[in-house]
VOLO-140996 format. One record per residue: residue number from 1; x, y, z of N, C-alpha, C, CB in turn. Coordinates in steps of 0.001 Angstrom, whole numbers, m for minus. Glycine has a CB too. Layout:
REM VOLO-140996
  num      nxx      nyy      nzz     caxx     cayy     cazz      cxx      cyy      czz     cbxx     cbyy     cbzz
  NUM        X        Y        Z        X        Y        Z        X        Y        Z        X        Y        Z
...
REM end
This chain:
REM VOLO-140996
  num      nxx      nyy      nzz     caxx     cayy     cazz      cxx      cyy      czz     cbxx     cbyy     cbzz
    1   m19975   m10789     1546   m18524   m10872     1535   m17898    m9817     2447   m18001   m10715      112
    2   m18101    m8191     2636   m17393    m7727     3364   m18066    m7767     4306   m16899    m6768     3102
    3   m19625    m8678     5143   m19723    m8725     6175   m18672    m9322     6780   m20690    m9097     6372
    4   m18307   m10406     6274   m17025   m11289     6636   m16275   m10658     7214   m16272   m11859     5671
    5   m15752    m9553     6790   m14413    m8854     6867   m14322    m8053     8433   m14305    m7672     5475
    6   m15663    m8002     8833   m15764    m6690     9764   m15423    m7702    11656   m18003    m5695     9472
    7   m14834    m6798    12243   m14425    m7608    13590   m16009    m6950    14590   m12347    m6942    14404
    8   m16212    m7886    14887   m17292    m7845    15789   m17052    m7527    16906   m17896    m8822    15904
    9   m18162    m7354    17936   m18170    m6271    19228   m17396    m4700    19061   m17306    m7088    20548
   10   m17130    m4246    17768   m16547    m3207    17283   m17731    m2107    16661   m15510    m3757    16254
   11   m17891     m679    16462   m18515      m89    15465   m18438     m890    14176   m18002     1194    15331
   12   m19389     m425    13068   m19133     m328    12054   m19648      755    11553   m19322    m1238    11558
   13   m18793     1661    10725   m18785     2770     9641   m19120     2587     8439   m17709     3282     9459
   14   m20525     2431     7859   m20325     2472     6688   m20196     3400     5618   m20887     1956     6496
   15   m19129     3995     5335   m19569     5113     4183   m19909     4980     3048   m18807     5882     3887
   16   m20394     5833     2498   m20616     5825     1092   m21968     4461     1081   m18894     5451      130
   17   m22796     4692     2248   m23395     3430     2478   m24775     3269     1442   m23773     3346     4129
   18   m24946     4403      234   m26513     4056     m764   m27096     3385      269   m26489     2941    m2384
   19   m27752     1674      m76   m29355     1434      796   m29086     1127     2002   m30398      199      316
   20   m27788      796     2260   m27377      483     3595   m27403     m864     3916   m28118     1129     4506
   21   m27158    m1941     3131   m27417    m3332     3239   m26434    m4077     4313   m27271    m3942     1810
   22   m25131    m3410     4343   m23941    m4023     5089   m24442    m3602     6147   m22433    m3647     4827
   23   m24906    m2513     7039   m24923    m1745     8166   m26133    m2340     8863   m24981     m198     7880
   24   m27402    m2746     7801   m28671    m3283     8177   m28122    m5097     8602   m29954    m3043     6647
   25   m27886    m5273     8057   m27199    m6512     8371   m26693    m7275     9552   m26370    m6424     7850
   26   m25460    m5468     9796   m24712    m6039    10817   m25913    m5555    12162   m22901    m5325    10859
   27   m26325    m4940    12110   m27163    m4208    12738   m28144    m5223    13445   m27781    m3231    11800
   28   m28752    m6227    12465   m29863    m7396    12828   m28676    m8631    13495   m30942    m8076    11065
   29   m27491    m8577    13315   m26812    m9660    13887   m26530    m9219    15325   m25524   m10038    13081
   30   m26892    m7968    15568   m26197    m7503    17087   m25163    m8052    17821   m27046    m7559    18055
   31   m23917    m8168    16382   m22831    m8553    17383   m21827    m6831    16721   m21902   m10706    16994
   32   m22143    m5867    17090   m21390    m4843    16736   m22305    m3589    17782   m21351    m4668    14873
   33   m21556    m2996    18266   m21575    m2052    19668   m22304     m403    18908   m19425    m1803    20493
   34   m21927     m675    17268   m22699     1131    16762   m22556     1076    15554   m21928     2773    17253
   35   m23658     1133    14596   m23766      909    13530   m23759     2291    12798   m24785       84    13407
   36   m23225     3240    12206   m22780     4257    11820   m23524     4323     9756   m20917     4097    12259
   37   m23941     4987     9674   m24898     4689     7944   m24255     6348     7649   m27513     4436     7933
   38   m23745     6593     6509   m23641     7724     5949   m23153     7883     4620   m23022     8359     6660
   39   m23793     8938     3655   m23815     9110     2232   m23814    10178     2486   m24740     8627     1299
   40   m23731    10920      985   m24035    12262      791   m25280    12612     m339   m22691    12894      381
   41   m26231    11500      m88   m27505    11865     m915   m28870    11666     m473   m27490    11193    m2063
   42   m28642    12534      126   m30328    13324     1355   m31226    11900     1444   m31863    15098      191
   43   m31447    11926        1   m33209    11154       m1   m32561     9956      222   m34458    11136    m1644
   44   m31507     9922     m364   m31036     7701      m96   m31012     7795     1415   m28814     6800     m818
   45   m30735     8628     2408   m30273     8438     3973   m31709     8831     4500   m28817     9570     4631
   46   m32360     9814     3910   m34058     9449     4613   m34425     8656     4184   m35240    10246     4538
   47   m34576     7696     2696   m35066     6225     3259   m34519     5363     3670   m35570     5560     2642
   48   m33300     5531     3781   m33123     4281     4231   m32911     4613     6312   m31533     3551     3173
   49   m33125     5975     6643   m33684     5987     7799   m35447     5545     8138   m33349     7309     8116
   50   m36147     5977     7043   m37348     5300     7802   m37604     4139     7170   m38655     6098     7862
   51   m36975     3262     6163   m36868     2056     6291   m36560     1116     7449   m36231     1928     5580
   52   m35496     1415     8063   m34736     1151     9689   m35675      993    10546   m33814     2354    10364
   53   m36377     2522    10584   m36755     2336    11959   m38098     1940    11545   m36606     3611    13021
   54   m38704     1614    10845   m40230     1212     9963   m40176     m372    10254   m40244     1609     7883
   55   m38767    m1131     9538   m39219    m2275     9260   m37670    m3234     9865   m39756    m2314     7490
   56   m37078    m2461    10301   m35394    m3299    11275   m35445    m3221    12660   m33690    m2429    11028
   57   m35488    m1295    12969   m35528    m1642    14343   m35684    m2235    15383   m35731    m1419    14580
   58   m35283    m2773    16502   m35685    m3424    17587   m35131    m3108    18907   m35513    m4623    17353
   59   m36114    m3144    19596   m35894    m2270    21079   m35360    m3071    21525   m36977    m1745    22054
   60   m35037    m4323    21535   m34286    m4941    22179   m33060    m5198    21481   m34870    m5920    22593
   61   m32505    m4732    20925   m31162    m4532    19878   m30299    m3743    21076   m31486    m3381    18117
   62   m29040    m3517    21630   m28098    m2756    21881   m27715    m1916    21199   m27344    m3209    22101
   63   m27711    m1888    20061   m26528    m1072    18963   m27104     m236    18736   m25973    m1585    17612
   64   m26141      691    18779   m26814     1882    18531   m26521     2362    17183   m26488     2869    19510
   65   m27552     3264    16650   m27774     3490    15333   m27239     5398    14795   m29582     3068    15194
   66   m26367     5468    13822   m26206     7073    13459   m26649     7080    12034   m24544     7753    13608
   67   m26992     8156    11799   m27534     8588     9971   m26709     9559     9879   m29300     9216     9498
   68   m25680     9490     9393   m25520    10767     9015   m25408    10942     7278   m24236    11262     9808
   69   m25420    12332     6900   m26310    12967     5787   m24486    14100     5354   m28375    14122     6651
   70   m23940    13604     4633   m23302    14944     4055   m21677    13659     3353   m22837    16686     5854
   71   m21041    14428     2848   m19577    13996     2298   m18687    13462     3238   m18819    15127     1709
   72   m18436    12391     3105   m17498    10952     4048   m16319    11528     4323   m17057     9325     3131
   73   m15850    12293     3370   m14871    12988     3759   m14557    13878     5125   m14836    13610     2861
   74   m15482    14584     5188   m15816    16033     6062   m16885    15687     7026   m16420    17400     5066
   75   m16386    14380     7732   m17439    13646     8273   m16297    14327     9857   m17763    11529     7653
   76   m17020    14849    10874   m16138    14941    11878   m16238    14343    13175   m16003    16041    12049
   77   m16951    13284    13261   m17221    11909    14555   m16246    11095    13948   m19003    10928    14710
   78   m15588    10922    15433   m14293     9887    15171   m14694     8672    14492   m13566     9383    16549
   79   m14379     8211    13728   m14442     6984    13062   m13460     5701    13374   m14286     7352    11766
   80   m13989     4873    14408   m13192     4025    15121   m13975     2249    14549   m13337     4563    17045
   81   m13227     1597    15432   m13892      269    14922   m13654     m444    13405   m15359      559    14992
   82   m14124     m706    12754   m14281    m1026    11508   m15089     m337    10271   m14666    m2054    11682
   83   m14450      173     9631   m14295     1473     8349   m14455      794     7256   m12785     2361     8152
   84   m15761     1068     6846   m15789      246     5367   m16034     1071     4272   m16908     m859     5250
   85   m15573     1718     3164   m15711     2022     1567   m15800      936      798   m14595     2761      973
   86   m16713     1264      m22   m17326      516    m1150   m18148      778    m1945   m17748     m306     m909
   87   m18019      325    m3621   m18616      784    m4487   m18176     2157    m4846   m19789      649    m4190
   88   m17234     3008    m4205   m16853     4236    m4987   m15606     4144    m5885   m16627     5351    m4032
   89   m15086     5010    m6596   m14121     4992    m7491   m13084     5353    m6442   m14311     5919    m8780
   90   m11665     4786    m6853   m10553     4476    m5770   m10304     5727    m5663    m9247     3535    m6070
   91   m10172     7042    m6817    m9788     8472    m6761   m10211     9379    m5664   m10225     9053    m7879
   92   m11513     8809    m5791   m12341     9651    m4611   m12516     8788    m3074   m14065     9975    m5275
   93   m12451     7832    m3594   m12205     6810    m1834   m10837     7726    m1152   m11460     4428    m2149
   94    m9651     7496    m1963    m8340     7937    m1648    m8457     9961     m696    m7406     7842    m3561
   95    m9212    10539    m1929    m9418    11871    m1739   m10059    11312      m56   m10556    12799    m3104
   96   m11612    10776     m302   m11996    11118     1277   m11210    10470     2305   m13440    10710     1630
   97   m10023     9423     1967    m9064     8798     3412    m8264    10342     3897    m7474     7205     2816
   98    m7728    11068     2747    m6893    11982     3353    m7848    12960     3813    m5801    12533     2464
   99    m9150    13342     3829    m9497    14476     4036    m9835    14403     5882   m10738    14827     2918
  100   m10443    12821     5511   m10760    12301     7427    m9452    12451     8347   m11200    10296     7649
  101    m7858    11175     7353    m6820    11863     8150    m6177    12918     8484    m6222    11587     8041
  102    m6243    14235     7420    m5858    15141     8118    m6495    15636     9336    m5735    15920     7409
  103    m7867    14818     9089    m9004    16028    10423    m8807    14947    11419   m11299    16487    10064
  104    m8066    13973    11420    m7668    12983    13042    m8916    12187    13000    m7544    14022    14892
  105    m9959    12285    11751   m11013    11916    12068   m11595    10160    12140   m11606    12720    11255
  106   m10093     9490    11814   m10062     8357    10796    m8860     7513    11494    m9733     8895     9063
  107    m9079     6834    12830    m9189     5946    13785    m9625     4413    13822    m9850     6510    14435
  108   m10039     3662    12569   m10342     2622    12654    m9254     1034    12934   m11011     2786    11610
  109    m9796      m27    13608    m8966     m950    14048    m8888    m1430    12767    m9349    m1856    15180
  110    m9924    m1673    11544    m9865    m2260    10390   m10424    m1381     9520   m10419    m3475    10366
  111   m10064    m1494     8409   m10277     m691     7322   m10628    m1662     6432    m9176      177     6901
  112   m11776    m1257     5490   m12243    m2437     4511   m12241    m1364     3314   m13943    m3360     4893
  113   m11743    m1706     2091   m11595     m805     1069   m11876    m1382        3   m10456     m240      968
  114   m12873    m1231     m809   m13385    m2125    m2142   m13773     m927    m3427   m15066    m3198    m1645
  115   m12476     m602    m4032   m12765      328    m4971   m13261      103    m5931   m12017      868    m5292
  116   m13953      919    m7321   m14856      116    m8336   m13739      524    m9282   m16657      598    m8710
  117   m12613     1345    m9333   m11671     1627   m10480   m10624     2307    m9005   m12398     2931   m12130
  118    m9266     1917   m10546    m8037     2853    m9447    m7683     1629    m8498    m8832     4501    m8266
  119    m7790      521    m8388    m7395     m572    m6676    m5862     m307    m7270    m8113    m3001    m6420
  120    m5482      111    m7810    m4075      470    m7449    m3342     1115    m6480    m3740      966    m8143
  121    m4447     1826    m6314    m4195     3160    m5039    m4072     2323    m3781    m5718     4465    m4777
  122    m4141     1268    m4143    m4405      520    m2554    m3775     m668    m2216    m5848      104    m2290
  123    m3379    m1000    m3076    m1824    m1990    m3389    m1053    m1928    m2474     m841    m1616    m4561
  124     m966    m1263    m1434      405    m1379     m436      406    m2016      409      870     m427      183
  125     1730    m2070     1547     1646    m2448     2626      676    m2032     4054     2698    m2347     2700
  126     1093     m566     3975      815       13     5043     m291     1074     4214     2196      590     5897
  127    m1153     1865     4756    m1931     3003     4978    m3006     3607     5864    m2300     3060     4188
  128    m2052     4993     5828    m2855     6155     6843    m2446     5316     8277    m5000     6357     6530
  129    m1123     4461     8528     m561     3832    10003    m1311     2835     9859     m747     4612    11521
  130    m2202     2126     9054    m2619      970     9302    m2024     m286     7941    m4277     1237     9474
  131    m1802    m1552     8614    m1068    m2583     7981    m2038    m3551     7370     m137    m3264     8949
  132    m1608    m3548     5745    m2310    m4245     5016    m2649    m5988     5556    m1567    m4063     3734
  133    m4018    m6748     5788    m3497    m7674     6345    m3857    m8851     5213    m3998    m7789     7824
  134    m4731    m8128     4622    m4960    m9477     3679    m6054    m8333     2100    m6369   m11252     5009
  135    m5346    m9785     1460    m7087    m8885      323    m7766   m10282     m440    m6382    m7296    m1683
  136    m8845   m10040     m922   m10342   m10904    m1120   m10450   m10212    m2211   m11764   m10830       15
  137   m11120   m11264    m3322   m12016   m10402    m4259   m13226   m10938    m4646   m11383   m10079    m5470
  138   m14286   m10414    m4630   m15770   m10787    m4617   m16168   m10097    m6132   m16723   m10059    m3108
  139   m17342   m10949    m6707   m17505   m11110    m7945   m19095   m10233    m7923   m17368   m12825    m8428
  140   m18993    m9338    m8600   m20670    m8267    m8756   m20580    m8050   m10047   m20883    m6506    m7879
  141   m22012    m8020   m10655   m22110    m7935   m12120   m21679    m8415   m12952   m21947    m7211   m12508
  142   m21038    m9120   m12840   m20418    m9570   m13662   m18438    m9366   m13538   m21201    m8944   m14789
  143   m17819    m8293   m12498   m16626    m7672   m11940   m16393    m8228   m10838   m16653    m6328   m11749
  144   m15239    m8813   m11040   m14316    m9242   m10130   m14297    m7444    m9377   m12661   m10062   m10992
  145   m14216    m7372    m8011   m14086    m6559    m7079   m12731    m6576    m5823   m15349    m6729    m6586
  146   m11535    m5880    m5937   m10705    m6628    m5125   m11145    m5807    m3478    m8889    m6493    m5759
  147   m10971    m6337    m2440   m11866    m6035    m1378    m9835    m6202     m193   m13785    m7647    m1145
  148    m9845    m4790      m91    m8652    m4426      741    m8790    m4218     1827    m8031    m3510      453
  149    m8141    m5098     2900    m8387    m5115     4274    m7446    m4701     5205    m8696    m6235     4602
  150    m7132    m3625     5735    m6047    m2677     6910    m6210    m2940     8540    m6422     m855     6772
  151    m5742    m3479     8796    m6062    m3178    10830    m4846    m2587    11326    m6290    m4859    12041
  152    m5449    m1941    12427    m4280    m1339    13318    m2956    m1991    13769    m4829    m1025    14489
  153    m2007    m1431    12947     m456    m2158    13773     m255    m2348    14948      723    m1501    13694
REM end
């Protein structure tokens, strides 16, 4: 479902990415220019780095691949293209949007936002300069999931 969401020939950012399923994905479709993987829990981002390059990689792929290892927030590579959160609680999604926008760090054409509590926080028109364009909700566990989608005005 939020492969759907993501505009192609663009990055994709995944934060808060655990096994990395969206990023591996877009990654094997090679229609996206930089596939971006980052968490803040060491061992989930070393395996699922030598998972990648063990059993995905391909030299004939274009896209280029980042791991990064620390808090989404305090992440300081521009984050352009298509920005996806998911699976975190909306409190702390919200906390890491402002911590990237104050640092200029948080540049994306689309924003994909799928909170697990709190989608209130995300109810609006506009955020962080980008315009709400639509929202989806996809069904996990048994939870309806509402799946919030932003692109650049």
């Amino acid at each position: 479902m939020l492969y759907n969401e993501l505009i192609p020939h663009f990055p994709v950012v995944d934060l808060c990415c655990d096994h990395g399923y969206l990023g591996l994905h877009a990654y094997v479709t090679g229609q996206f220019t930089e596939i971006i993987f980052a968490d803040q829990a060491p061992l989930a981002m070393s395996l699922l780095e030598q998972n990648f390059n063990q059993y995905v990689k391909d030299e004939d792929n274009p896209t280029q691949v980042k791991f990064i290892t620390g808090d989404a927030g305090k992440i300081s590579h521009l984050l352009t293209g298509n920005v996806v959160i998911a699976g975190v609680g909306g409190k702390n999604m919200m906390q890491m949007l402002n911590h990237l926008h104050q640092n200029q760090s948080l540049k994306p054409h689309r924003l994909i936002l799928s909170p697990h509590r709190n989608p209130e926080l995300f109810d609006q028109p506009e955020l962080f300069g980008l315009k709400r364009s639509h929202t989806n909700s996809v069904v996990e566990s048994g939870y309806e999931r509402i799946v919030f989608v932003f692109d650049s005005i």
